[in-house]
C-alpha positions in Angstrom: 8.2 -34.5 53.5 9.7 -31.3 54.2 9.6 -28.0 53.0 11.7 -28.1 50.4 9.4 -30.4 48.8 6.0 -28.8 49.5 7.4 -25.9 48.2 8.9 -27.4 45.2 5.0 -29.6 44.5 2.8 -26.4 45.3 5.0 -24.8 42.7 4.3 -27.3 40.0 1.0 -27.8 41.2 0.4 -23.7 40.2 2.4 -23.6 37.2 0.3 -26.6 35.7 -2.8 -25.2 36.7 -1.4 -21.9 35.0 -0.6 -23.8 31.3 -3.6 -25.4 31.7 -5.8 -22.6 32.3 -3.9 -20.8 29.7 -4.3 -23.5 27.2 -8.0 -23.9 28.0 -8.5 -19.9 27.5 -6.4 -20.2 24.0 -8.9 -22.8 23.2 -12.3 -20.8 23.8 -10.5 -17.6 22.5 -9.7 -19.8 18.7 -13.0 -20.4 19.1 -14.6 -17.2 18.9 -12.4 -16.4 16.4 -13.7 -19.0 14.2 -17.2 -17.8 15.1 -16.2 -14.4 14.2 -14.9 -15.5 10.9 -17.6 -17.2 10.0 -19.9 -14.1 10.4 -17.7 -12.2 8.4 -18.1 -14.5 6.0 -21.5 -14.4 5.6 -21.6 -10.9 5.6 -18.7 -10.6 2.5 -21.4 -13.1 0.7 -24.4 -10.5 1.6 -22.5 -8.1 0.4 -21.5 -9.6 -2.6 -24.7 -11.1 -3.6 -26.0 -7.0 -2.8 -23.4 -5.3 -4.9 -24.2 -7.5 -7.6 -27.6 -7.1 -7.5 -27.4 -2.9 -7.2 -24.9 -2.9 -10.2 -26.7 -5.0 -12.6 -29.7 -1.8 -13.3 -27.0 0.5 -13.6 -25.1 -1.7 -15.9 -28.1 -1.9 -17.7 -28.8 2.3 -17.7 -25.3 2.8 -18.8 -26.0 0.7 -21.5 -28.5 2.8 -22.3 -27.5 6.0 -22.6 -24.2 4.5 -24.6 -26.8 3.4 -27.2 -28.9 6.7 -27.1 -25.4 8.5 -27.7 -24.4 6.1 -30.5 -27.4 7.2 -31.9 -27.2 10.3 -31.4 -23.6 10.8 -32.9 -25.0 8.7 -35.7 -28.3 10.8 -36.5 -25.8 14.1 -35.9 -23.2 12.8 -38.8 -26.2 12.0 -41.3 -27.2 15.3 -40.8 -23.9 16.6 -41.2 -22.9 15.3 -44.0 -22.9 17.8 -47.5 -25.6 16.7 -49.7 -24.4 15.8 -53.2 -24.3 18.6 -55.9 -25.8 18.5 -59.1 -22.1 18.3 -60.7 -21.4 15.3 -59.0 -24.8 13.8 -60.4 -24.2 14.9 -63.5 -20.4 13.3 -63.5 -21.6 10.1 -63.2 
C-alpha cells in the first residue's frame, strides 16, 4: 500500500466519521426539539384551561352589570314617560 492510498482511506475514514457524527448530533438535536415541543404544549393547554377559567367570573360580572343597566334604562323610561291627562281619559 502506498501513500496515495493511505491518504485517500484516512480521508474517507474522517469524512465518514464526520457524516456520521453529524447525523448522530441531528438526531439528539430533533430530539430535544420534540422535547421542547412537547413542553410547549402542555404549557399552551395550562394556559388555555387558565384563561378559561379567569374569563368565565368576568363573563359572568359583565353579565351583570348589562342586566343592572337594562334595568336601569327600563326603570329610567317608566319614569319618563308623560302620565296620561285627564282629556285623554275622558276621550275614551
Amino acid at each position: 500500500m502506498n501513500i496515495t492510498d493511505f491518504v485517500i482511506n484516512f480521508s474517507l475514514l474522517l469524512i465518514s466519521l464526520t457524516v456520521a457524527f453529524c447525523g448522530y448530533y441531528v438526531y439528539l438535536l430533533i430530539q430535544d426539539w420534540r422535547k421542547v415541543l412537547r413542553q410547549t404544549s402542555a404549557i399552551l393547554d395550562d394556559t388555555k384551561l387558565v384563561s378559561s377559567s379567569l374569563a368565565s367570573p368576568f363573563t359572568s360580572f359583565a353579565e351583570l352589570f348589562a342586566t343592572f343597566r337594562q334595568a336601569l334604562l327600563f326603570v329610567n323610561d317608566l319614569l319618563s314617560r308623560k302620565k296620561p291627562t285627564k282629556k285623554l281619559i275622558a276621550k275614551k
